[in-house]
N, C-alpha and C positions, 0 to 999 in steps of 0.2 A: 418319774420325770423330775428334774432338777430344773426350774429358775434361777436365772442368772440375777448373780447380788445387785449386779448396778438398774437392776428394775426393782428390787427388792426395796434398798436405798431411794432411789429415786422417788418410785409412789410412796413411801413414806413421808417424806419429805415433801410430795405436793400434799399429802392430806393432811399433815401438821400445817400448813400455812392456807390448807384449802382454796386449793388450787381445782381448776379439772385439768381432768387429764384421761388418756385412751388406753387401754390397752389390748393390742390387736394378739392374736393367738391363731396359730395353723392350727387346724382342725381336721381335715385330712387331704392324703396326697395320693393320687392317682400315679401313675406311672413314676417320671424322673422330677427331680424339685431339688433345689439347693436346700432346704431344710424340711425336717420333718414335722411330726403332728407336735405340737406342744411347743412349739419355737415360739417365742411372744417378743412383743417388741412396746417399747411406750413414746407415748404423742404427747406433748403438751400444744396450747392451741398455739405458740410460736414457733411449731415444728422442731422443736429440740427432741432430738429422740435416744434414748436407751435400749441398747441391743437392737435386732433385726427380724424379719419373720421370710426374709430373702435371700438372696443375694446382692441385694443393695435395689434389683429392678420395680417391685412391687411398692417399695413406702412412699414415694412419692406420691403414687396414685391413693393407696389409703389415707396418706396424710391429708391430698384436696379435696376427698370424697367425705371420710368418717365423720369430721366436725360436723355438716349441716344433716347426712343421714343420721345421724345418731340422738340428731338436736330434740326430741321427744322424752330420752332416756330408754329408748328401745335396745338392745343388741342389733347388731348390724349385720349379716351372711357377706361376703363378700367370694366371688368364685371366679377365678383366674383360670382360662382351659386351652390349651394349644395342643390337644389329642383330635383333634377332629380333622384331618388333613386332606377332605373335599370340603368344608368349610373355611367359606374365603377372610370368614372373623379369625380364627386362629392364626392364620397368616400375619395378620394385624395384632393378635394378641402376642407372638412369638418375636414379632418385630419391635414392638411398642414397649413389652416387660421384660423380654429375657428370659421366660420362665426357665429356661432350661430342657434341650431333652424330650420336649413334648409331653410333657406331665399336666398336671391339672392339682389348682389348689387351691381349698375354701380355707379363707381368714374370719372369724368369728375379733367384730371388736363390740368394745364392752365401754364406756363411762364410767371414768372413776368419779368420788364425790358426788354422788346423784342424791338426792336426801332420798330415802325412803326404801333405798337397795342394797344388797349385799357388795361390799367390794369385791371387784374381780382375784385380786391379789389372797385377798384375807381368806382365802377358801382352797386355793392353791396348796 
């Protein structure tokens, strides 16, 4: 799995100035998905982001969700599902994100800067 330099760059650059900041990661994909397991994207809490974990539909939602779930120093599960096609949520979820395809997709985010944790990146 390759990471893309401009996450690479960029959390370095929030942890030199220590900064927080997120880093969201697909973790796996059910059916169809514009990106696969290992796609990461990074949040700063101004919503500046580096790379994607989508096709542009899903960051929004991580960006207004992960800040205050995450606010413990916990990892965050995050599950996106538009395979269920007698469930009237999917409908809403397919209309709302875009998933694509009817696929299904868990985002694992993570806290960078946390005192007392591993960085996400640094282990990469």
């Amino acid at each position: 799995m390759t990471i893309e330099r401009s996450i690479i760059d960029a959390a370095s650059r929030l942890r030199r100035n220590r900064e927080a900041h997120l880093i969201a990661t697909v973790v796996r994909v059910k059916g169809s998905a514009y990106r696969k397991p290992g796609a990461r994207m990074l949040l700063t809490q101004f919503r500046w982001m580096a790379a994607s974990v989508s096709g542009g539909c899903l960051e929004g939602d991580i960006a207004s969700r992960a800040w205050w779930r995450t606010r413990d120093g916990e990892p965050l599960m995050l599950t996106y599902d538009s395979t269920q096609p007698e469930n009237e949520a999917a409908d809403d979820v397919r209309a709302a994100f875009g998933i694509g395809c009817d696929g299904a997709v868990e985002v694992m985010v993570e806290r960078g800067n946390t005192p007392g944790r591993l960085e996400p990146l640094e282990i990469a």
